[in-house]
PQR file of N, CA, C, O and H, with PARSE charges and radii, in Angstrom:
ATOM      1  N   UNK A   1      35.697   5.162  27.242 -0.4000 1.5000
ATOM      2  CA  UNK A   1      35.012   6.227  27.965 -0.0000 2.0000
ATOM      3  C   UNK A   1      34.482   7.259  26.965  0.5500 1.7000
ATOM      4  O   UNK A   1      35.216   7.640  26.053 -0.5500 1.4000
ATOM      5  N   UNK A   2      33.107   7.772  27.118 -0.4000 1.5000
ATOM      6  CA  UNK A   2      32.746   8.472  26.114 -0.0000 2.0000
ATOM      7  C   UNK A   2      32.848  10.266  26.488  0.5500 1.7000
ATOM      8  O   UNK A   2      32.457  10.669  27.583 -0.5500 1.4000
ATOM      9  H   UNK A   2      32.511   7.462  27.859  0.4000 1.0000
ATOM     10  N   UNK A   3      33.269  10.982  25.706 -0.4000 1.5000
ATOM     11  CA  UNK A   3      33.758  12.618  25.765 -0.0000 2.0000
ATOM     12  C   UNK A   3      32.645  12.785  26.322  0.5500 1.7000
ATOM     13  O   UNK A   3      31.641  12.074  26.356 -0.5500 1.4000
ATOM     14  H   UNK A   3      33.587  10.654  24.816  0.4000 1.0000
ATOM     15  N   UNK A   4      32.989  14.216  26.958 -0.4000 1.5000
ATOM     16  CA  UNK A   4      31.884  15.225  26.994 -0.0000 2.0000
ATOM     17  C   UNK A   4      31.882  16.416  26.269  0.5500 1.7000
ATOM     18  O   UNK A   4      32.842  17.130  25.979 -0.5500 1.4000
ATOM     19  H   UNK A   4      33.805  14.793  26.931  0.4000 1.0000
ATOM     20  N   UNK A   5      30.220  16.608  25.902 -0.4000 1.5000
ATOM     21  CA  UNK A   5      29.978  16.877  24.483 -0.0000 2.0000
ATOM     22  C   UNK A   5      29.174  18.282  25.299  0.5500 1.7000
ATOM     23  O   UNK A   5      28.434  18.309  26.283 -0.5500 1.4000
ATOM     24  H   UNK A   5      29.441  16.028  26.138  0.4000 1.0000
ATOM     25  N   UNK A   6      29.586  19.152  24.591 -0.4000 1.5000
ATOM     26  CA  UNK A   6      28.555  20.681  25.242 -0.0000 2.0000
ATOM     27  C   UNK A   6      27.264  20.152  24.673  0.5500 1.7000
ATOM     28  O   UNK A   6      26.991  19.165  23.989 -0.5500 1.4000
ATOM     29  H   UNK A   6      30.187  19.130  23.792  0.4000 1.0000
ATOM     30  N   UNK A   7      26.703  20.941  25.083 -0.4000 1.5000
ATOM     31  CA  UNK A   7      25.515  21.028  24.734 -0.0000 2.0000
ATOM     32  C   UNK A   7      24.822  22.428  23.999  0.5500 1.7000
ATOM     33  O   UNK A   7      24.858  23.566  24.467 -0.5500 1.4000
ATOM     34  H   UNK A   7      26.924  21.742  25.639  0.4000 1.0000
ATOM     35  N   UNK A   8      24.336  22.100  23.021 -0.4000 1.5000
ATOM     36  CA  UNK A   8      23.843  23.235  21.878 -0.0000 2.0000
ATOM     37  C   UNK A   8      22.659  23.939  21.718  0.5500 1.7000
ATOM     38  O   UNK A   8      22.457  24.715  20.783 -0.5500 1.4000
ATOM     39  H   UNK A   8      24.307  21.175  22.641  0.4000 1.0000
ATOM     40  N   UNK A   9      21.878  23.693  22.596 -0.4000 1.5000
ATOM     41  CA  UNK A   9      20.457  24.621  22.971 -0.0000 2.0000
ATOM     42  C   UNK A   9      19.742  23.623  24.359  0.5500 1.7000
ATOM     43  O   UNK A   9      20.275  22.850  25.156 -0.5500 1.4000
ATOM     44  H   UNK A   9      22.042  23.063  23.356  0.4000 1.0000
ATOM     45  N   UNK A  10      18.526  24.009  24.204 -0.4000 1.5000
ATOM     46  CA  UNK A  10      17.423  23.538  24.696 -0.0000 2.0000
ATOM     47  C   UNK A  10      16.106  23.427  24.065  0.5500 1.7000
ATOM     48  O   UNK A  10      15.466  24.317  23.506 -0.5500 1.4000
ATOM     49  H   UNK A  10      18.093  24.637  23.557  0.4000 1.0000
ATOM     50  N   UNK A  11      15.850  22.393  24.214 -0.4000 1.5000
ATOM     51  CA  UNK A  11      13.916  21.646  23.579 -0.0000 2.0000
ATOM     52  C   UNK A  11      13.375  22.508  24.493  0.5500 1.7000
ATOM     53  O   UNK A  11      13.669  22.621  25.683 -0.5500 1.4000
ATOM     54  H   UNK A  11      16.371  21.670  24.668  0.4000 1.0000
ATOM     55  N   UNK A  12      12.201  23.374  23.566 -0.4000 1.5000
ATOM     56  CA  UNK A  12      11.284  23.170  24.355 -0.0000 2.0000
ATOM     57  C   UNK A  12       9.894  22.597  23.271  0.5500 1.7000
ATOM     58  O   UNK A  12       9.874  22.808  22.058 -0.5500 1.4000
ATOM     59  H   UNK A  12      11.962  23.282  22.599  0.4000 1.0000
ATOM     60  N   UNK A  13       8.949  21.950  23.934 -0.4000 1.5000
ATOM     61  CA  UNK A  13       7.777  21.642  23.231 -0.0000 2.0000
ATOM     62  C   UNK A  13       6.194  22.426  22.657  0.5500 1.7000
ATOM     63  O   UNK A  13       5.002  22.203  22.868 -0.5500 1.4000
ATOM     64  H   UNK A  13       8.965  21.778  24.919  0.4000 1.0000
ATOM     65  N   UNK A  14       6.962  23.408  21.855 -0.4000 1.5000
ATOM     66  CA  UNK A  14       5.912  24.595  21.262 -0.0000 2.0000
ATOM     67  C   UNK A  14       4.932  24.032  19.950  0.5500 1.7000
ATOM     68  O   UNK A  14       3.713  23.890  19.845 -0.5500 1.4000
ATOM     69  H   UNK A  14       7.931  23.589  21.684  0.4000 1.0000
ATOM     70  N   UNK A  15       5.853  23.834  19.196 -0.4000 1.5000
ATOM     71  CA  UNK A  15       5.081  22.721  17.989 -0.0000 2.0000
ATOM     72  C   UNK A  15       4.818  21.493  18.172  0.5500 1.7000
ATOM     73  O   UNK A  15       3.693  21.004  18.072 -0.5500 1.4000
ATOM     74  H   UNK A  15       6.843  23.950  19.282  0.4000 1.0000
ATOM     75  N   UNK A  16       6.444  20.544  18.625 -0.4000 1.5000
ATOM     76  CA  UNK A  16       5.806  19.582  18.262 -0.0000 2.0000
ATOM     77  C   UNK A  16       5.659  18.737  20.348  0.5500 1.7000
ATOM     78  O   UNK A  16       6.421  18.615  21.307 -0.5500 1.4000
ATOM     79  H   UNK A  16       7.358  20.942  18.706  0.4000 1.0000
ATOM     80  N   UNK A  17       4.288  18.415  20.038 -0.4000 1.5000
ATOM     81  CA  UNK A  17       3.554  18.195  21.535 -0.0000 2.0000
ATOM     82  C   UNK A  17       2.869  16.742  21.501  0.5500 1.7000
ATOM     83  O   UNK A  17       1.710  16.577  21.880 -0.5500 1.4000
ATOM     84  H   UNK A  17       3.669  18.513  19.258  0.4000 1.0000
ATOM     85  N   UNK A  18       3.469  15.972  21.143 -0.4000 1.5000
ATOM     86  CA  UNK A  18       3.282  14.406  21.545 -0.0000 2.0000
ATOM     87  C   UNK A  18       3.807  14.186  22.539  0.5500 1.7000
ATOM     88  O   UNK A  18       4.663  15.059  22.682 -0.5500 1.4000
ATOM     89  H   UNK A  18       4.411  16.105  20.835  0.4000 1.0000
ATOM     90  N   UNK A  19       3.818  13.348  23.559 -0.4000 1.5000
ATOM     91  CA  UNK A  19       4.081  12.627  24.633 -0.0000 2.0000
ATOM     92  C   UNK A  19       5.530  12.685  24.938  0.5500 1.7000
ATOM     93  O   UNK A  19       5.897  13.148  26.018 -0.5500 1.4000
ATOM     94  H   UNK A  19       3.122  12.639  23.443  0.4000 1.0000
ATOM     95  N   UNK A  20       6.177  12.352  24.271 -0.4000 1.5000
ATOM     96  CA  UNK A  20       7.537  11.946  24.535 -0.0000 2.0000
ATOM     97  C   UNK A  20       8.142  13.728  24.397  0.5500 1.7000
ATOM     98  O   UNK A  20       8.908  14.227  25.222 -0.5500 1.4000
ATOM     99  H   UNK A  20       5.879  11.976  23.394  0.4000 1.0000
ATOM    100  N   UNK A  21       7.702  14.310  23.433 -0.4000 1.5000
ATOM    101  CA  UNK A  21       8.086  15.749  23.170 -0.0000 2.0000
ATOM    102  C   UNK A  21       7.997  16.491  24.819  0.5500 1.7000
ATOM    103  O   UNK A  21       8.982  17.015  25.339 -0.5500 1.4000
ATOM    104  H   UNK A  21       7.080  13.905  22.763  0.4000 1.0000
ATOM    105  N   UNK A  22       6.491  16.404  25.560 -0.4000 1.5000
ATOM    106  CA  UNK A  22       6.241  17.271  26.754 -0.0000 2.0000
ATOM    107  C   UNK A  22       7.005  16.471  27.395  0.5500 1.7000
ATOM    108  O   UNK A  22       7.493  17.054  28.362 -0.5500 1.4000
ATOM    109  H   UNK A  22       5.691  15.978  25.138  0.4000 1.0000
ATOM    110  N   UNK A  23       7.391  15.236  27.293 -0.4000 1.5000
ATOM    111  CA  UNK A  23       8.504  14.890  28.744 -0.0000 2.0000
ATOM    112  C   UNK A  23       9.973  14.872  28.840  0.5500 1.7000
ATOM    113  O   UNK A  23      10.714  14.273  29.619 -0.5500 1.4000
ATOM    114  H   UNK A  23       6.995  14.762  26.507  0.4000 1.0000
ATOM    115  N   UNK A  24      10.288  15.910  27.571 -0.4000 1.5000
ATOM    116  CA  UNK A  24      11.788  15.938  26.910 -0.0000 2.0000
ATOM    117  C   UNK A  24      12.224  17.451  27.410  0.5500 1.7000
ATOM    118  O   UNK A  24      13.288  17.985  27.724 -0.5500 1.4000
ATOM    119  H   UNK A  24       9.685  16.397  26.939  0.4000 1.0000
ATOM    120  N   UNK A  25      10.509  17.963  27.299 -0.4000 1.5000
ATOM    121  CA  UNK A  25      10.692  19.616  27.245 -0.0000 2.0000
ATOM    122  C   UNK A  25      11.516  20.529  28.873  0.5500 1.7000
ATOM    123  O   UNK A  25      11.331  20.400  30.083 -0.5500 1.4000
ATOM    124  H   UNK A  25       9.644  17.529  27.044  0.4000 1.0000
ATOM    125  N   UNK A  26      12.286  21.276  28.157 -0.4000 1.5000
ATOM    126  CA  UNK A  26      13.627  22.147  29.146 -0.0000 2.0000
ATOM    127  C   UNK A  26      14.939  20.714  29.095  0.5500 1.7000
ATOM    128  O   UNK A  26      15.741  20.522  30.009 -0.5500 1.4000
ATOM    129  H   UNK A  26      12.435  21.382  27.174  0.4000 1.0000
ATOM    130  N   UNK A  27      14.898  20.278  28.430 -0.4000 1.5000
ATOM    131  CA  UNK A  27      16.261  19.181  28.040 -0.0000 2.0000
ATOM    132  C   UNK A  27      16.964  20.045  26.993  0.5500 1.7000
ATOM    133  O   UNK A  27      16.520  20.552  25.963 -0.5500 1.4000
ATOM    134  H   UNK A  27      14.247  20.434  27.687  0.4000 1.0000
ATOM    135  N   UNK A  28      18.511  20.081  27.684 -0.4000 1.5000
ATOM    136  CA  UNK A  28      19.170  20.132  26.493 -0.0000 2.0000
ATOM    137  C   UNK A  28      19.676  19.363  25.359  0.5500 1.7000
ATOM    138  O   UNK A  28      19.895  18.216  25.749 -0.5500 1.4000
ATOM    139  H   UNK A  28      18.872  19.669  28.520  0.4000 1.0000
ATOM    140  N   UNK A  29      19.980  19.518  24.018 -0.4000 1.5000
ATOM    141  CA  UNK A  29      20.312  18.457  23.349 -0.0000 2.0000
ATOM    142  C   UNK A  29      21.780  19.069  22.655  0.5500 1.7000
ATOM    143  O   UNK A  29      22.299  20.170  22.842 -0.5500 1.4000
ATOM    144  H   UNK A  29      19.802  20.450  23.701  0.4000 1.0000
ATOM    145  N   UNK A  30      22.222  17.972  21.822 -0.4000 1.5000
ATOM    146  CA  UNK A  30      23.996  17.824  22.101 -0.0000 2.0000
ATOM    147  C   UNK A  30      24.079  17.855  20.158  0.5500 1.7000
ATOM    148  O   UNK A  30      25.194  18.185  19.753 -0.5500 1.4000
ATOM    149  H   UNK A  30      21.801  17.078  21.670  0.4000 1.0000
ATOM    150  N   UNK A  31      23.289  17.625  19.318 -0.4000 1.5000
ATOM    151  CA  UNK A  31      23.427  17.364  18.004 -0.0000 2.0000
ATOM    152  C   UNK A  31      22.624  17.493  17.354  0.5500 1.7000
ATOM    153  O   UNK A  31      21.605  17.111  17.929 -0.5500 1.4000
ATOM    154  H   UNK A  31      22.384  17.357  19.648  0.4000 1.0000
ATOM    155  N   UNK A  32      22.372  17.924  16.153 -0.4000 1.5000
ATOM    156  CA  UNK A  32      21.125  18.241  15.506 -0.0000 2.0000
ATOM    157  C   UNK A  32      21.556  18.441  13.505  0.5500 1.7000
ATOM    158  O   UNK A  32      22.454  19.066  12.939 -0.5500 1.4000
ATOM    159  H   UNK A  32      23.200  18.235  15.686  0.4000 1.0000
ATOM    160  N   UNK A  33      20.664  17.764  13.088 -0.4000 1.5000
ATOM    161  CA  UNK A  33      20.690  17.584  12.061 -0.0000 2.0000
ATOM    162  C   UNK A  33      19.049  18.679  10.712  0.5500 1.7000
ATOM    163  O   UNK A  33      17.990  18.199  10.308 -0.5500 1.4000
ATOM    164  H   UNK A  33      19.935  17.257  13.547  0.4000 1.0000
ATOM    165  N   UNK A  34      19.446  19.665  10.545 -0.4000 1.5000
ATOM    166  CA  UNK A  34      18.259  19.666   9.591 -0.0000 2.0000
ATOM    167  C   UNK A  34      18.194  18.609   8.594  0.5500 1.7000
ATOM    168  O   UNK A  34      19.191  18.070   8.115 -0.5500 1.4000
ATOM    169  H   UNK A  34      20.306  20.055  10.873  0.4000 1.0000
ATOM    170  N   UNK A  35      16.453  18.205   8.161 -0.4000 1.5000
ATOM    171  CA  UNK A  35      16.487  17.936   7.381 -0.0000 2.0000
ATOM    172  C   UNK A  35      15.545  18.620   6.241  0.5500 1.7000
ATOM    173  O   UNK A  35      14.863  19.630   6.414 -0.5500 1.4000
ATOM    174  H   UNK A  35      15.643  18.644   8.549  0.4000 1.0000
ATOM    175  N   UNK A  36      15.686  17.588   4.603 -0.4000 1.5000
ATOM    176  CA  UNK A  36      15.260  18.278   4.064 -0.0000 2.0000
ATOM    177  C   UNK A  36      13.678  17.182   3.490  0.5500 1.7000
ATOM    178  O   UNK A  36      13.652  16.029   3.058 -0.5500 1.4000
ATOM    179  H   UNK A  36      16.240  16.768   4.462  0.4000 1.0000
ATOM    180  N   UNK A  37      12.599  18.128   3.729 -0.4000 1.5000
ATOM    181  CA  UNK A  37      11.211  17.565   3.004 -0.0000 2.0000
ATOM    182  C   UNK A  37      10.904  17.716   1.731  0.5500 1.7000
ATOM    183  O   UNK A  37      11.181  18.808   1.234 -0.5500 1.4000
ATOM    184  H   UNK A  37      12.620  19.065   4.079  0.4000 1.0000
ATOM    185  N   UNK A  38      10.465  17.009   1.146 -0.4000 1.5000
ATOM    186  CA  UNK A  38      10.060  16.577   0.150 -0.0000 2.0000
ATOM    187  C   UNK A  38       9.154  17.463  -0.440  0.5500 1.7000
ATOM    188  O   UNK A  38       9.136  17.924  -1.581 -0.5500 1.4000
ATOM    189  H   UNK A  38      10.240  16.122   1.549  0.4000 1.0000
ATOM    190  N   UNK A  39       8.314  17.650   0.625 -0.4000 1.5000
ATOM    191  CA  UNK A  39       7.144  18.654   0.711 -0.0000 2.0000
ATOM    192  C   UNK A  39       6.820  19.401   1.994  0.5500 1.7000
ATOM    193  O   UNK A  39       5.835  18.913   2.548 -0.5500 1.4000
ATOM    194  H   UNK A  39       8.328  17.276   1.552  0.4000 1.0000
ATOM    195  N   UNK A  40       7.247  20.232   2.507 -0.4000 1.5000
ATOM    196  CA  UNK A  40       6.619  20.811   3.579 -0.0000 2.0000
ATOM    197  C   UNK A  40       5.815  21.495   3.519  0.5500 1.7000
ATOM    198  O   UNK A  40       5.762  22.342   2.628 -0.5500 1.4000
ATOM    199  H   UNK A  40       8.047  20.628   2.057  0.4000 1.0000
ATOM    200  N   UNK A  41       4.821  21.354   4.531 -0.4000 1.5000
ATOM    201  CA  UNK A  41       3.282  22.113   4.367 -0.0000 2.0000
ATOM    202  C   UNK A  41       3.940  23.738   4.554  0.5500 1.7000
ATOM    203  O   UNK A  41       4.802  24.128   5.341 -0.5500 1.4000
ATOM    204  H   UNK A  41       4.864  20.666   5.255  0.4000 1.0000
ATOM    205  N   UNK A  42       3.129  24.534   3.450 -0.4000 1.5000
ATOM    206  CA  UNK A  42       2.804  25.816   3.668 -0.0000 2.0000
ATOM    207  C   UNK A  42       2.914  26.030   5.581  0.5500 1.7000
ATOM    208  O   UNK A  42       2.473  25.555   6.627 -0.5500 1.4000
ATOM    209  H   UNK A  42       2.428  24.217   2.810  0.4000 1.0000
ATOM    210  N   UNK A  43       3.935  27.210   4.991 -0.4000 1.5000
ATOM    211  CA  UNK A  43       3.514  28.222   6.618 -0.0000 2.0000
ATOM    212  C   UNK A  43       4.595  27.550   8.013  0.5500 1.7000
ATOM    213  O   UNK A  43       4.889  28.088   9.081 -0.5500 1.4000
ATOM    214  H   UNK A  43       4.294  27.596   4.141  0.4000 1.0000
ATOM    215  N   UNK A  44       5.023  26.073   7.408 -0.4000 1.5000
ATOM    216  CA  UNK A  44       5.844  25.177   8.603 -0.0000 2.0000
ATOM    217  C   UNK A  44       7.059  25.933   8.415  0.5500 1.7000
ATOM    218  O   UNK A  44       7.513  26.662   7.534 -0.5500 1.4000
ATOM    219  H   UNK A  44       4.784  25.637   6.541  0.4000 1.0000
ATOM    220  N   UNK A  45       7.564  25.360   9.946 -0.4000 1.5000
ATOM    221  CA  UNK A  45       8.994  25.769   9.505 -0.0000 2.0000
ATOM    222  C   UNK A  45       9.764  24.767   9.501  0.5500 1.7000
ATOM    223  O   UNK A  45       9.278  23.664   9.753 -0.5500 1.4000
ATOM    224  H   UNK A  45       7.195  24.768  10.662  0.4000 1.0000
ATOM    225  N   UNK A  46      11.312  24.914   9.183 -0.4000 1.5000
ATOM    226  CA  UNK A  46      12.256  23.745   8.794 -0.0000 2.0000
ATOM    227  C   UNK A  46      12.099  22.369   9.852  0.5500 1.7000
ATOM    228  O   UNK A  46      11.634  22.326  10.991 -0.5500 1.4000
ATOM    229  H   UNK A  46      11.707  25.810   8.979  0.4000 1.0000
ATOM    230  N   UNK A  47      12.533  21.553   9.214 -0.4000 1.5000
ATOM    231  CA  UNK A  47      12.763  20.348  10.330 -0.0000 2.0000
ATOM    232  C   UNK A  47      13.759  19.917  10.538  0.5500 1.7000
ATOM    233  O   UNK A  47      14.578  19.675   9.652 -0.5500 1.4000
ATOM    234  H   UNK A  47      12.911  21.588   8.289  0.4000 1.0000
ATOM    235  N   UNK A  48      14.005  19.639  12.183 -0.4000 1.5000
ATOM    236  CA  UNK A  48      15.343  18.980  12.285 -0.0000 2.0000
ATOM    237  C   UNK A  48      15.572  17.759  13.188  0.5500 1.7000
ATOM    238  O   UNK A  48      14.845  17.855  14.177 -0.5500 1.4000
ATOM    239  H   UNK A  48      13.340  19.836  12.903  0.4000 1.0000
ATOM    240  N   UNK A  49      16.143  16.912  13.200 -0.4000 1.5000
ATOM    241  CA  UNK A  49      16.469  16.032  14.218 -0.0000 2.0000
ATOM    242  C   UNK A  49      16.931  16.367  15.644  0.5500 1.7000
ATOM    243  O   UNK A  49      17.093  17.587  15.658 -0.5500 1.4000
ATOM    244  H   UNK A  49      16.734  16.835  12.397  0.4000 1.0000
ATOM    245  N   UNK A  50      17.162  15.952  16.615 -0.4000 1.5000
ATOM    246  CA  UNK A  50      17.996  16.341  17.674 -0.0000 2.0000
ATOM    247  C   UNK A  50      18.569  15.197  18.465  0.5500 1.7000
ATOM    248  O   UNK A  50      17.988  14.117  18.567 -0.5500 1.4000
ATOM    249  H   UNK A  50      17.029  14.960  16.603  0.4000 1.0000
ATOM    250  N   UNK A  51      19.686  15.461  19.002 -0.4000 1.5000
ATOM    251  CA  UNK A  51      19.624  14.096  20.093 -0.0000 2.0000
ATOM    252  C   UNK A  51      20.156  14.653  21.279  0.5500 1.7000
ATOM    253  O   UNK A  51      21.154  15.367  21.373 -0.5500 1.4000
ATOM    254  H   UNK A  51      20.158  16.339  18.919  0.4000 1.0000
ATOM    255  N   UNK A  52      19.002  14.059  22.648 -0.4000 1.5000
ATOM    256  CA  UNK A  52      19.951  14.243  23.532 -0.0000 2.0000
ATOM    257  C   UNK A  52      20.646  13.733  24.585  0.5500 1.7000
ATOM    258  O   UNK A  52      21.459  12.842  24.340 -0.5500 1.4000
ATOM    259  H   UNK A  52      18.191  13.479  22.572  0.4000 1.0000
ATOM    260  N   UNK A  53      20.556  13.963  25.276 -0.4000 1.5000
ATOM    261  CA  UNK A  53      22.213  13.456  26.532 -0.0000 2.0000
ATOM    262  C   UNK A  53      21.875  11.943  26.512  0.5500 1.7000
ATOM    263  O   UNK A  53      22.950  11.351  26.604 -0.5500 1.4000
ATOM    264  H   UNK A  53      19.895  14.687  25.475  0.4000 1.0000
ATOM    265  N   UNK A  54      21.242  11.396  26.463 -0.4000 1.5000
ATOM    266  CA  UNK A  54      20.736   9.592  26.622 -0.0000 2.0000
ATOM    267  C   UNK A  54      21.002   9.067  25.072  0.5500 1.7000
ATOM    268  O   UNK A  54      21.264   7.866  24.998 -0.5500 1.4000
ATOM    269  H   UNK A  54      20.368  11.877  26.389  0.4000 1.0000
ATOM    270  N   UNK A  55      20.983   9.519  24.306 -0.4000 1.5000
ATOM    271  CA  UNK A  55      21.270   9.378  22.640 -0.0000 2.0000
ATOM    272  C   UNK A  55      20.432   9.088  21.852  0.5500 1.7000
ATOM    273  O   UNK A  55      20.576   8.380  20.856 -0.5500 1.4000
ATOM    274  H   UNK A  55      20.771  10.494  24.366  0.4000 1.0000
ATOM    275  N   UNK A  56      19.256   9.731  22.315 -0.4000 1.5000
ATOM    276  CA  UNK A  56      17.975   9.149  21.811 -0.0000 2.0000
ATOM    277  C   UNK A  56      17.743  10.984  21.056  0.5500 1.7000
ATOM    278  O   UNK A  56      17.721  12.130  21.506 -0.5500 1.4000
ATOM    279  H   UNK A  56      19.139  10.306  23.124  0.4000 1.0000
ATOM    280  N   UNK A  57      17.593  10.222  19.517 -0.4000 1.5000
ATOM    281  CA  UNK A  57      16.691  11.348  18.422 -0.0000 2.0000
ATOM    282  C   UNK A  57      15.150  11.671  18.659  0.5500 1.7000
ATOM    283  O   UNK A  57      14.290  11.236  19.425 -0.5500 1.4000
ATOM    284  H   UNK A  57      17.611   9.291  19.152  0.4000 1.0000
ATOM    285  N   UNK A  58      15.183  12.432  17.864 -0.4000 1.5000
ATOM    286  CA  UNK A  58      13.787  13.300  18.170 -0.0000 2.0000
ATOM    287  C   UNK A  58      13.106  14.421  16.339  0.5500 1.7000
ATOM    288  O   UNK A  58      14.020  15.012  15.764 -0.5500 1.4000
ATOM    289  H   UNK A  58      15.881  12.786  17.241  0.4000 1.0000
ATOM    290  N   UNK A  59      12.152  14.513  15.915 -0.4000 1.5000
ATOM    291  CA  UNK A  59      12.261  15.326  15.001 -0.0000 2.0000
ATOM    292  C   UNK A  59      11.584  16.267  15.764  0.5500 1.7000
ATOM    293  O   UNK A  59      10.840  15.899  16.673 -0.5500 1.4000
ATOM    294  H   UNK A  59      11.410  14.033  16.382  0.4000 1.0000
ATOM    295  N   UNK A  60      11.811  17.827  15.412 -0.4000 1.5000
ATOM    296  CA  UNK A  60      11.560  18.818  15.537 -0.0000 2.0000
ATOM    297  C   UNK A  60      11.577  19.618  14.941  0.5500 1.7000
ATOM    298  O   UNK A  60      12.534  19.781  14.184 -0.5500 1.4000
ATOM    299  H   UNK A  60      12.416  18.126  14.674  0.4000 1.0000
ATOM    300  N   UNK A  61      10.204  20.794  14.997 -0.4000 1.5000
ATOM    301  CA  UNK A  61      10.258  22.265  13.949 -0.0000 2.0000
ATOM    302  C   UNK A  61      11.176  23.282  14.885  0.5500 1.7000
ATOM    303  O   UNK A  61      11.228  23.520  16.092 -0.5500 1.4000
ATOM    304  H   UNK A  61       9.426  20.662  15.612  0.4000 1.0000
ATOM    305  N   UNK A  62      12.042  23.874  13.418 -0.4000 1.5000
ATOM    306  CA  UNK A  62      12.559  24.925  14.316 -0.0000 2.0000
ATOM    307  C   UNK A  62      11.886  25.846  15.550  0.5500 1.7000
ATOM    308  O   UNK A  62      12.536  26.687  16.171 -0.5500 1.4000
ATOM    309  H   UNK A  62      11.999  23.680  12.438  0.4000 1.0000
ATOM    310  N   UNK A  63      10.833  25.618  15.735 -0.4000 1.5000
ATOM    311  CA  UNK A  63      10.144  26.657  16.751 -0.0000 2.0000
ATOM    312  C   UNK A  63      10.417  26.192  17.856  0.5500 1.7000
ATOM    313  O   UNK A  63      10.227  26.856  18.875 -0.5500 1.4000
ATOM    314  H   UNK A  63      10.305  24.935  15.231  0.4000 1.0000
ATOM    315  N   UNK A  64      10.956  24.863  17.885 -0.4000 1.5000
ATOM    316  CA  UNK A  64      11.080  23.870  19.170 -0.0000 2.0000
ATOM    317  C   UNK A  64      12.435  24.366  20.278  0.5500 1.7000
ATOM    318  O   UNK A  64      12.674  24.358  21.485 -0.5500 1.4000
ATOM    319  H   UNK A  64      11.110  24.324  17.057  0.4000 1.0000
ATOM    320  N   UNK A  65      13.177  24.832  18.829 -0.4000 1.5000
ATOM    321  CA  UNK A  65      14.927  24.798  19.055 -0.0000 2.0000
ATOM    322  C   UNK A  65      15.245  26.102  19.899  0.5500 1.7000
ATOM    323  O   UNK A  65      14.596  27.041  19.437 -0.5500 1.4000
ATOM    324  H   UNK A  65      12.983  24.838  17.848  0.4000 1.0000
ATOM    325  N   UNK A  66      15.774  26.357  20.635 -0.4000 1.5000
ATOM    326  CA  UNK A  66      16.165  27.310  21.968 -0.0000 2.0000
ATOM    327  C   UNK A  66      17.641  27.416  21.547  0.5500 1.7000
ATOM    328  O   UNK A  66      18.186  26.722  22.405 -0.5500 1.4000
ATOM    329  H   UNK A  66      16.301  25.594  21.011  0.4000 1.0000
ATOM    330  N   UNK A  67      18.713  27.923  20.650 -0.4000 1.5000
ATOM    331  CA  UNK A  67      19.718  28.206  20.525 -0.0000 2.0000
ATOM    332  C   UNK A  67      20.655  28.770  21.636  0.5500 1.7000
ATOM    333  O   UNK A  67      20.325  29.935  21.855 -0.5500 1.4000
ATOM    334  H   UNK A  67      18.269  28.487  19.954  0.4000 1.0000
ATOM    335  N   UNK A  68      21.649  28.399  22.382 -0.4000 1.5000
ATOM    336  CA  UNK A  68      22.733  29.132  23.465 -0.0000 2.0000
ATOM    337  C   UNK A  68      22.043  29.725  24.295  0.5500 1.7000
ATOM    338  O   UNK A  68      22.050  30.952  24.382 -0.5500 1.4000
ATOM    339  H   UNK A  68      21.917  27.452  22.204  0.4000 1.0000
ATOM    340  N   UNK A  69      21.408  29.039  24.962 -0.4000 1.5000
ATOM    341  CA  UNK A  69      20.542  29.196  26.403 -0.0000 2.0000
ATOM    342  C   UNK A  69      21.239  28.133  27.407  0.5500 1.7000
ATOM    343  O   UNK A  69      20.578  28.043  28.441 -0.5500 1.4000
ATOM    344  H   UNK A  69      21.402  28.041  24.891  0.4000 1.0000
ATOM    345  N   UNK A  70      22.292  27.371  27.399 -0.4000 1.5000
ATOM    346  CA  UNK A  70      22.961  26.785  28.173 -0.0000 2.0000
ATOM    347  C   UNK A  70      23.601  27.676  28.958  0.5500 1.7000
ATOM    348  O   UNK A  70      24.336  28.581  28.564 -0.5500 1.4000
ATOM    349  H   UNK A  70      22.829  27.444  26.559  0.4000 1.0000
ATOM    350  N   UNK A  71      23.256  27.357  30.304 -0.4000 1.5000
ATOM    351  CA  UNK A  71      24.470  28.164  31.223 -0.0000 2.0000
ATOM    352  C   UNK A  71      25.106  27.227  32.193  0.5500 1.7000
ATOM    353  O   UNK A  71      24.243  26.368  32.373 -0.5500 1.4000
ATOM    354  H   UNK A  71      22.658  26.621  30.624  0.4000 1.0000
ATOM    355  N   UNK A  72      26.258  26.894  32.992 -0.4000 1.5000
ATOM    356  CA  UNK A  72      26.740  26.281  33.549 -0.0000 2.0000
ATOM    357  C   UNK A  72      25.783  26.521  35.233  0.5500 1.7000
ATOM    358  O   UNK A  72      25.572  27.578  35.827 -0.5500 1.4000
ATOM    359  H   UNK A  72      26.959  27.592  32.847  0.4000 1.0000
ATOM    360  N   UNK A  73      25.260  24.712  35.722 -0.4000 1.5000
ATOM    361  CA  UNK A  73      25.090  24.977  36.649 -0.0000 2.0000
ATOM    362  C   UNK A  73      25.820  24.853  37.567  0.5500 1.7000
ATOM    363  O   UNK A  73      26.773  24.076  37.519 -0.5500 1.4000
ATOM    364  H   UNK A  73      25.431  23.853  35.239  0.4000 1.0000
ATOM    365  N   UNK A  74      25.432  25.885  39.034 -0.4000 1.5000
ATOM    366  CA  UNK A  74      26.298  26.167  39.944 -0.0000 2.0000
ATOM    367  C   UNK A  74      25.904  25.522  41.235  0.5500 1.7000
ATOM    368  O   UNK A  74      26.604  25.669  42.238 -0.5500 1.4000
ATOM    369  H   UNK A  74      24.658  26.516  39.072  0.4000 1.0000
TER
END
């Protein structure tokens, strides 16, 4: 049986806006990894992975990331 895992923000799709991004967007996600580029373009901001409740990753710019906006629904 697999735990239950809080959850650590919410996506939303500000930067990054491909397909799968707008149909993810107001999902919370459970894990997140920065990573580090090689080269990041001027002016970007950091990048990070995410995964959520289905276990499926995602990359994302921090602008994406919604920090402790989880509230318990009632």
């Amino acid at each position: 049986m697999e735990s239950v895992r809080n959850a650590i923000g919410v996506f939303r799709a500000r930067v990054t806006r491909d397909g799968e991004a707008l149909a993810r967007d107001g999902q919370p996600y459970f894990a997140m990894n920065r990573l580090v580029e090689a080269h990041c373009p001027e002016g970007e901001r950091p990048l990070f992975e995410i995964q959520f409740a289905d276990g499926m990753w995602m990359l994302v710019r921090e602008d994406d990331l919604v920090a402790g906006t989880i509230s318990s629904v009632e």
